[in-house]
N, C-alpha and C positions, 0 to 999 in steps of 0.2 A: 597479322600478328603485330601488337607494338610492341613497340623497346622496350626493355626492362628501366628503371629512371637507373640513375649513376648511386652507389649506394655513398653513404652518409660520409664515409672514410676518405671515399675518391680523392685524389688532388683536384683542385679545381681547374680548368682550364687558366693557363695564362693569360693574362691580359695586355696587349699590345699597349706600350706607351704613347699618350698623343704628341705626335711627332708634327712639327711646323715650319715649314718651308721659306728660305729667303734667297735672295738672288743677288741682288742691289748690296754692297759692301757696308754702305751707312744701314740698312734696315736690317740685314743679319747684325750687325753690330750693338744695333739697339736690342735686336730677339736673343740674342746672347745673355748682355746683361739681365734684361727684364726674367729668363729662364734660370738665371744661375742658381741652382739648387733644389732647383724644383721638378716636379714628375714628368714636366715638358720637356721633350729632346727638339731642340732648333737641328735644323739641318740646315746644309749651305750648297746651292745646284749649280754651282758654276765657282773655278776656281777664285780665291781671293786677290787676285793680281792682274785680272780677266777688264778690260776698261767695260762698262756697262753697252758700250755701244756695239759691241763681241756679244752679248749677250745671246740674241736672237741664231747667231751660223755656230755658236758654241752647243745651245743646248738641243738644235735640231739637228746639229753635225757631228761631228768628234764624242761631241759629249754626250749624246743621243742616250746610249744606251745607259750611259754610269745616271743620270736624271731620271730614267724608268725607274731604277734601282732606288731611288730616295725620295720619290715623290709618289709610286705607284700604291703605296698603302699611309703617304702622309693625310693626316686631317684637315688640312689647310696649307696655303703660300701665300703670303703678303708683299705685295707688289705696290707700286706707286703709278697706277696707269693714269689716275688723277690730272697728276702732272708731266709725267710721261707717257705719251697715246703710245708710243711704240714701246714700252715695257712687255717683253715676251714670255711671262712666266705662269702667269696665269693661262691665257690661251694655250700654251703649251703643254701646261700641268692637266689640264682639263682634256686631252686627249689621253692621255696616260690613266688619268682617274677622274671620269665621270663624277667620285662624290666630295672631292676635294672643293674644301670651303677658301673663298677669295677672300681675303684682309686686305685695303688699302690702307697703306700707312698716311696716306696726306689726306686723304678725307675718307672720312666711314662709308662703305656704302648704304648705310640703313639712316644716314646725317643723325647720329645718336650725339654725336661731340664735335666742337670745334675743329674743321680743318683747316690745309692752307690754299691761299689764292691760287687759284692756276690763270693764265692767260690763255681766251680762246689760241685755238690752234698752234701753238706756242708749246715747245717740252719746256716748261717750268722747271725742271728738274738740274736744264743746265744751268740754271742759277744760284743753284746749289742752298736752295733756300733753307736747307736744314742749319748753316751756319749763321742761325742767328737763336738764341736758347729759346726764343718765345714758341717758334718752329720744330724745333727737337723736342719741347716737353710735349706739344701736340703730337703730336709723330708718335711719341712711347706713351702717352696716354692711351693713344687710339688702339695700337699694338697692344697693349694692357690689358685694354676692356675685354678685349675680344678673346685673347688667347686663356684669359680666366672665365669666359663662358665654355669656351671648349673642355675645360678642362678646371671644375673648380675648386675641384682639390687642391690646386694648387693658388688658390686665392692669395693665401696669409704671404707666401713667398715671396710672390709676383708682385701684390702691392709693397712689398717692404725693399723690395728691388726698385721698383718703381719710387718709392719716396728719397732713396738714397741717390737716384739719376738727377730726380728733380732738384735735390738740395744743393746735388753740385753744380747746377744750373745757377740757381738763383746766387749761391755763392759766386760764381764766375761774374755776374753780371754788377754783385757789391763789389768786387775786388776793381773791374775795371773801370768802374764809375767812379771810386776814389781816388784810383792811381790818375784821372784822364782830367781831375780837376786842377791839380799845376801845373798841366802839358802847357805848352808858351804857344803850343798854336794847333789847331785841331783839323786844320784843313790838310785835303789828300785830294792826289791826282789815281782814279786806278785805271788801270790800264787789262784788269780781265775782268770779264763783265760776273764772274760770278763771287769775285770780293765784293761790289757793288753789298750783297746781300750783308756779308759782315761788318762792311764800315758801316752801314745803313743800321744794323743792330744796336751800335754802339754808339749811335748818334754824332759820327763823325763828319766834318763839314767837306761833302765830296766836289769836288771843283768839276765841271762837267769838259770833258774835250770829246773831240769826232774823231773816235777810230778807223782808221783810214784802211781799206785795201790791201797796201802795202805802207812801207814805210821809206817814200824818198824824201829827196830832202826837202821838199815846202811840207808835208808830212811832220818831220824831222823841226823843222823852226817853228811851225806851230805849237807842236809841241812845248818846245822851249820855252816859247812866248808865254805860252798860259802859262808855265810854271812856274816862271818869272814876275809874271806881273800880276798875279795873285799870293805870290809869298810864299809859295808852295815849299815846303821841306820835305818833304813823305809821298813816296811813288808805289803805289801796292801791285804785286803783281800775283801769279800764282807759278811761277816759271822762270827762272832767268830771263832778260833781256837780251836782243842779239848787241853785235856792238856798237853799231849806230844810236838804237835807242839808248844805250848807256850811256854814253857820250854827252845824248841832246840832255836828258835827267839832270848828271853832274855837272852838264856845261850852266846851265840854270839854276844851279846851286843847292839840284835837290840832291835825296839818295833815293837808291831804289832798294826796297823790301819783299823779298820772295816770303810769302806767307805759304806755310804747308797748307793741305785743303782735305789731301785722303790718308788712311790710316784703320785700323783695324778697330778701333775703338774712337765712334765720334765726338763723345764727350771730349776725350782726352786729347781729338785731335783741334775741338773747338777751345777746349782751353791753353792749348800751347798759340793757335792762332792770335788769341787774344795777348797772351804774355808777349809776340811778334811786337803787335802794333802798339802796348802800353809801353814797350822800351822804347820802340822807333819815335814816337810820338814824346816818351819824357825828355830823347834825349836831344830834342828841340835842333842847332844847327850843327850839332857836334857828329863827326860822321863816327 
């Protein structure tokens, strides 16, 4: 005997919303914005405060169950295994839901669009290469493409999110390009390796030294010495300084600068970064 069909009146069945998956603080942050308004629901599988390196005992441990719950009917999770080989959210999501689609944010996997360099065997990732905008707009491009194939209803949205991420890009990068032409001296010592990436953006003259180990004192006067006898006034770090290294910085007559790095919103955390180093840089030997 078959079924009668559903007569003409019927409600239709609902239709689940395409729900998209992120893990990584900067990549929910970019699926955030690029979704805002539109039929895609970003979801976020691990808490926002979570360092990425928790990632992997968060979401097969504690967080086990509450991640079956938000990825076990998602369409997708975008991940940066790219550049991070150990990024757990795919392999993870993929036992949970067999038909869950993988997005890398730093390079496609089908190479439709520009990614970013990874180093063999190397997490890429601590270098936090999204702080530089060339890297961010790829990153929400890629995010883009993909998440309006899933879902292309929500096209008009997604690109109009998308052009409004990238305008503040390119603006960031006029703003500091102008301000960075009367700096009285463009040279920086940094001292964490994943600012490397933002003075590197902004075409800053970075002084190279040897990070040591620890920091005793031949450590401690090398230091000094470079910063001294290259001119150095600007010391980027991502963290305060203990007090020794403060010391050796000021004793050399530079300053040291703690540039924020994370933040809920990467855009907003790469533009205040930059506002960081356009003061520290105008404000030449004045501390």
């Amino acid at each position: 005997m078959t079924a009668a069909p559903a007569s003409a009146g019927a409600p239709a069945q609902k239709q689940q919303a395409t729900t998209v998956v992120a893990a990584h603080p900067v990549i929910y942050g970019l699926l955030e914005a690029l979704t805002q308004g539109s039929a895609i629901v970003p979801g976020r599988a691990t808490p926002a405060n979570l360092p990425a390196s928790r990632h992997y005992a968060y979401l097969s441990g504690r967080g086990a169950k509450a991640f079956d719950r938000i990825v076990s009917n998602a369409d997708a999770v975008v991940h940066l295994r790219s550049i991070w080989p150990d990024d757990p959210l795919y392999p993870l999501a993929r036992k949970h839901n067999i038909r869950v689609i993988e997005i890398d944010a730093a390079n496609p996997v089908d190479h439709s669009l520009p990614g970013i360099a990874a180093a063999t065997d190397k997490n890429t990732a601590a270098d936090y290469p999204w702080l530089n905008p060339v890297n961010m707009g790829r990153m929400a491009d890629i995010i883009a493409s993909d998440i309006i194939r899933l879902e292309p209803a929500a096209k008009d949205k997604v690109e109009a999110n998308l052009a409004s991420l990238r305008q503040r890009l390119m603006a960031l990068n006029a703003r500091v390009e102008s301000a960075l032409l009367d700096a009285p001296s463009l040279s920086v010592v940094v001292l964490s390796p994943r600012l490397q990436t933002l003075a590197g953006a902004f075409n800053l003259d970075i002084v190279p030294v040897t990070m040591p180990s620890e920091w005793n004192a031949q450590a401690l006067a090398e230091l000094g010495k470079t910063i001294s006898d290259n001119g150095v006034q600007t010391v980027l770090l991502h963290e305060a300084p203990g007090a020794q290294v403060m010391a050796a910085i000021t004793g050399a007559g530079a300053k040291s600068v703690v540039v924020e790095t994370d933040g809920n919103d990467p855009v907003a955390v790469l533009e205040a970064a930059a506002r960081q180093l356009v003061t520290a840089l105008s404000a030449g030997s004045t501390s």
